[in-house]
N, C-alpha and C positions, 0 to 999 in steps of 0.2 A: 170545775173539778180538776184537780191539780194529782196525775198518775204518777207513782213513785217506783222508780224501778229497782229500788234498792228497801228490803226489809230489814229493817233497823232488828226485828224481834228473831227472824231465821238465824242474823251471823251471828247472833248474841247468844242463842242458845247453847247450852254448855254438852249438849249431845251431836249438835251441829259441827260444832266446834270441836268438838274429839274424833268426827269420823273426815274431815279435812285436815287436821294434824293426822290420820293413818294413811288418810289417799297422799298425801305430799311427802309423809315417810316411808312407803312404797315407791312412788316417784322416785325420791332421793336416792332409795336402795337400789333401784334398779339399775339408776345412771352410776352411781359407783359399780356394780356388777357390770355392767359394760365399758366403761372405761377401763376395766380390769381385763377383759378379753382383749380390748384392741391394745394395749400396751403390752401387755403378758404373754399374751398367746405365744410370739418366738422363746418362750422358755420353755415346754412342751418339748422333751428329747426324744427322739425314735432310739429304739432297741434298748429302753431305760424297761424299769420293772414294770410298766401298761403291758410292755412286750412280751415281756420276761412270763408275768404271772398271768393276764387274763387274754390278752388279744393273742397271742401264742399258744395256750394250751385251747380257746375256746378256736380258731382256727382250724388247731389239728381237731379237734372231736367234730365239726359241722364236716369234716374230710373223713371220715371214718375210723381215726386214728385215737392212739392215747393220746387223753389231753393231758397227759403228766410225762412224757414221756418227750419231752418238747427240743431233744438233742440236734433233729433235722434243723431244725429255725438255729441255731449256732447259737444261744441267748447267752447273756453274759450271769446269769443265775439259775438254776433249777426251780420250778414253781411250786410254791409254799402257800400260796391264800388256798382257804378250804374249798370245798369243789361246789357250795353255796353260791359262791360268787359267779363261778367259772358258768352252772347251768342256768344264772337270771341273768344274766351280761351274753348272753352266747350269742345273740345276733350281732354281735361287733366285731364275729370272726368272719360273716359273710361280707364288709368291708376289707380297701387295703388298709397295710398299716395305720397310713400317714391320715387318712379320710377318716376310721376311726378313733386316734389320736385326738383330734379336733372333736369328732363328738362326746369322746372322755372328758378334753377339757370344758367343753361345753357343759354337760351333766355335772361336773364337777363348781364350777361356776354357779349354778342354777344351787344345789346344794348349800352352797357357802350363803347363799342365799337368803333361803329357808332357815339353817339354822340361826343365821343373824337374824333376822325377824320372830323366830318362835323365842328365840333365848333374854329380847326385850322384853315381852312379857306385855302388860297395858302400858307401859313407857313409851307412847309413839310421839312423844315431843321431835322435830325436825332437829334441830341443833343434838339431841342424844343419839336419835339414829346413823346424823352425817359421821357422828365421831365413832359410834362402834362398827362402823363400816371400816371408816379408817383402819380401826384396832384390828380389822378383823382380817380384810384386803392385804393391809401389806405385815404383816405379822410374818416373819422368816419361815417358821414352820410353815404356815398356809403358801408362799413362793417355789421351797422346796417339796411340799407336797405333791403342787402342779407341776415342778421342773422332772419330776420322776413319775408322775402319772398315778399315784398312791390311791390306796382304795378308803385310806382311813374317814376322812369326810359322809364317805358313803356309811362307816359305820357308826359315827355320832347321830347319821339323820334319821337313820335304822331303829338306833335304842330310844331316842328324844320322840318320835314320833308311836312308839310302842308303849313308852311312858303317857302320850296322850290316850293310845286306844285302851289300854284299860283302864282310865278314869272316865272312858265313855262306854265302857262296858263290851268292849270290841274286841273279845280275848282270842278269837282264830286271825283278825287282822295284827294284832300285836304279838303273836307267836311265830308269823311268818317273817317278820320285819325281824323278829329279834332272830331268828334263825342266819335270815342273809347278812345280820349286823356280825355274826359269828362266824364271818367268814375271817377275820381275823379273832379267833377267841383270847388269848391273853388281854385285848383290850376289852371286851363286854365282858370281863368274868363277876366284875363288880358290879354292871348294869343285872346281870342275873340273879346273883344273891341280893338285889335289893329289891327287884321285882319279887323273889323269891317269900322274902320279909311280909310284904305287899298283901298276897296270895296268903300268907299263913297268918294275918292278920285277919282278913278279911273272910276266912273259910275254913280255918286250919291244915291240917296235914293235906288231908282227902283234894282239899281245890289246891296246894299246889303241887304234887304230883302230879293232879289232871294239866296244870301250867306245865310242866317237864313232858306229858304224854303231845301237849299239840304245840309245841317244839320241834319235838323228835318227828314227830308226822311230819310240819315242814320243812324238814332237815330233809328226809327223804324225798317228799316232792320236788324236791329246788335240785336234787342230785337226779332224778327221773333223766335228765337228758345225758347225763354221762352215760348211764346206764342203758340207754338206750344206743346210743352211736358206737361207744365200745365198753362192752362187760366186764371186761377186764382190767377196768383201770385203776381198782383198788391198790394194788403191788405195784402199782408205779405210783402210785399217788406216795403210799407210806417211802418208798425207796427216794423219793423225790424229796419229799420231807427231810428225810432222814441226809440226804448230801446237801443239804443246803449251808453253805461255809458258814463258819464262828467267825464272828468279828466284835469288838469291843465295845459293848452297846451305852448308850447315853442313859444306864438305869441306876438307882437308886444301890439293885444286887450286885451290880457289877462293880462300883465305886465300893463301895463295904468290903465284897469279898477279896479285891485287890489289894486292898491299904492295911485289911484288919482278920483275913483270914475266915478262922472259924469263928471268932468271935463277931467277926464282919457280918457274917450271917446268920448270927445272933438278932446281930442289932437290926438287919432287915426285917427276923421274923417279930420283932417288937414292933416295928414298922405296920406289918403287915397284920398284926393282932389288933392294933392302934384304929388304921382304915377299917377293919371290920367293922367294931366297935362302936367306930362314928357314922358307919351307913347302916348300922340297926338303929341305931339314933334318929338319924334322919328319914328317915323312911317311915318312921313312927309317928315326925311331926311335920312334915311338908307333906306340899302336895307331889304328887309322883315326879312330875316335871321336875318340880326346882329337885326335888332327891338325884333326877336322873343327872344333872348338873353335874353335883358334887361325884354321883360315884364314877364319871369319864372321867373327871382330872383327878381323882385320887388313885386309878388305876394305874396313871403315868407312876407311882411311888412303888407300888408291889408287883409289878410284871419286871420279870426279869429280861425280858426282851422285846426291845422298840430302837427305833428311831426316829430322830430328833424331827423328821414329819408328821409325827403319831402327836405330836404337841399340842395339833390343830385342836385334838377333845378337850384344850384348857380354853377353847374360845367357848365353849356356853356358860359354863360359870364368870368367866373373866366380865360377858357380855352382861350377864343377867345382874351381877354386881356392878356394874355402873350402872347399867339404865335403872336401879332402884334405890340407887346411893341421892344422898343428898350432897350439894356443889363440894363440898368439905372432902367427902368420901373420893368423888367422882374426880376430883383434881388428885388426889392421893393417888388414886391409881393409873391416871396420866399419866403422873409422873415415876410410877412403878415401872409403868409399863416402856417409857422412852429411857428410864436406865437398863432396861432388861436388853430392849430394840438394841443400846450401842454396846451391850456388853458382846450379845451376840455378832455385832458385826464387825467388833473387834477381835472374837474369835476366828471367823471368816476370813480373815484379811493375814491369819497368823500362817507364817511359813515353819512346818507343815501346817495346817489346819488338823482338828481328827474331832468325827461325830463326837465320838464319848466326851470332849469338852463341854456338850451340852448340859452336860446332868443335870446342874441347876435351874436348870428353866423352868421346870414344874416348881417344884420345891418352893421357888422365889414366889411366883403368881399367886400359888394355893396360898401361902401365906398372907401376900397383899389381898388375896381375898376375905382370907379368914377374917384378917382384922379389923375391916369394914363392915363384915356379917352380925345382923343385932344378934349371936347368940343368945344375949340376954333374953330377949323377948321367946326365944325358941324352947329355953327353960322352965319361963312364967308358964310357957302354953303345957309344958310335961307335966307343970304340978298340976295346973288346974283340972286336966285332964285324966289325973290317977288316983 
């Protein structure tokens, strides 16, 4: 009797065989996330916006102090992220700088993470994962992100993962998620209105005001520790706000209203009519996730104010539209994407350089996405469903 140690019928199974294309695409993903730390990490700047906005005011509040009031620390910006952030991040004021610098990048790391595997979707082929890793790791945005310590990451994972809990019916876990995702709100304003959609589809008026009521609940929970360390940090908080310098942003409004006035901002509020329009759409015929997709990176078109590291929100759509393209699509957007890589780093390299040369970076992507998108098929499903 001749024992085989190999089962011909185990590796041939096509369930077998899908859950070792996820363990090796996991594997793959993790060694690009760490390859990313040991190479990257020296790009991590001390007294950059980590400082500025969260390790700085959350600091002073674990000291008894305003956390908006952040003048003692000499920062090169007054702190602007909502006070969301500052009360769920607050233990990384009981670190120094430089020690939780490294745990930011770390958390941040871990993040980019997550979202590159949630945004694949059932696409865990090896060779699709290794490449949107690529996409994802050294994307300018995503280097700049890290090289300033940005919180935007944290707010893609926030709404993406909020889009999961309530397709699992998990509406006080995705209230709080989408709350601390608002700790920059011009960028979730579009993850809200289509949540929003979601909700009044699903229950009418009644279920999404109660969606708006446990929001607001964990708006104030997540705020509990300011309130607690110092009660008064409201008027520094809004004062804080309010001096944070004008500078010439990479947006969509700012290109319009410079070149073209009031008619400039005409055309943005077409813009911004247009995005609606397509995240009631969508929200109507995807599933929440892919919805949450589109409405991060159409956000980058009608916020008037970002930077060129807020870009990062065009890696779930960028991601989720290759790992579901066929080779045709999936090389189009290769090669999207390696004209977008040297355009921007032909900017970079321009003496002077200036953020606002980004503008186009959303604009190009969503586009190369759009056009790979079966809208067709997303049409068939509106008739057949009305």
């Amino acid at each position: 009797m001749r024992i085989s140690f190999f089962d011909k019928e185990k590796f041939t199974d096509p369930e077998n065989i899908k859950k070792l294309h996820t363990i090796a695409s996991f594997l793959v993903l993790a060694l690009m996330a760490a390859l990313f730390v040991y190479f990257f990490w020296p790009l991590a700047q001390p007294k950059a916006d980590f400082y500025n906005e969260l390790w700085g005011p959350a600091y002073l509040m674990l000291h008894g102090q305003s956390p908006y009031n952040t003048a003692s620390l000499d920062p090169v910006l007054p702190a602007a992220w909502f006070p969301m952030a500052i009360g769920f991040f607050s233990p990384l004021g009981w670190l120094s700088e430089n020690i939780a610098l490294l745990v930011w990048f770390l958390i941040c790391t871990l993040e980019l993470f997550i979202i590159v595997s949630l945004s694949q979707g059932s696409s865990r082929a090896v060779h699709v994962t290794l490449i949107a890793a690529l996409l994802a790791f050294s994307f300018p945005p995503t280097l700049y992100h890290f090289f300033l310590g940005q919180i935007t990451l944290t707010v893609a994972l926030c709404m993406i993962l909020a889009a999961q809990s309530i397709t699992k019916g998990n509406h006080w876990l995705a209230a709080f998620l989408i709350a601390l995702g608002l700790s920059k709100p011009h960028l979730g304003i579009l993850a809200v209105v289509g949540m929003s959609i979601h909700y009044l589809k699903q229950g009418g008026a009644r279920t999404m005001i109660t969606f708006y009521l446990r929001i607001a609940s964990m708006i104030i929970l997540l705020c509990l520790p300011l309130f607690f360390a110092y009660p008064d940090w409201i008027p520094d908080a809004i004062a804080s706000m309010r001096s944070n310098s004008y500078w010439v942003y990479p947006s969509l409004f700012v290109l319009l209203q410079r070149n073209a006035g009031a008619f400039g901002v005409f055309i943005w509020g077409l813009v911004v009519v247009s995005a609606l329009s397509l995240i009631y759409f969508l929200w109507k015929k995807l599933p929440p996730v892919n919805a949450m997709f589109w409405s991060l990176g159409l956000a980058l078109l009608v916020t008037p104010y970002l930077g060129s590291w807020d870009f990062v929100l065009l890696l779930p759509i960028l991601i989720s539209a290759f790992s579901q393209a066929d080779w045709k699509r999936k090389l189009f957007l290769v090669l999207s994407y390696l004209l977008a890589w040297y355009g921007m780093a032909l900017i970079q390299s321009m003496e002077p350089s200036h953020n606002y040369y980004f503008w186009w970076v959303p604009p190009w992507f969503l586009a190369s996405v759009a056009i790979v998108t079966p809208w067709k098929e997303y049409m068939n499903r509106q008739i057949k469903t009305s």
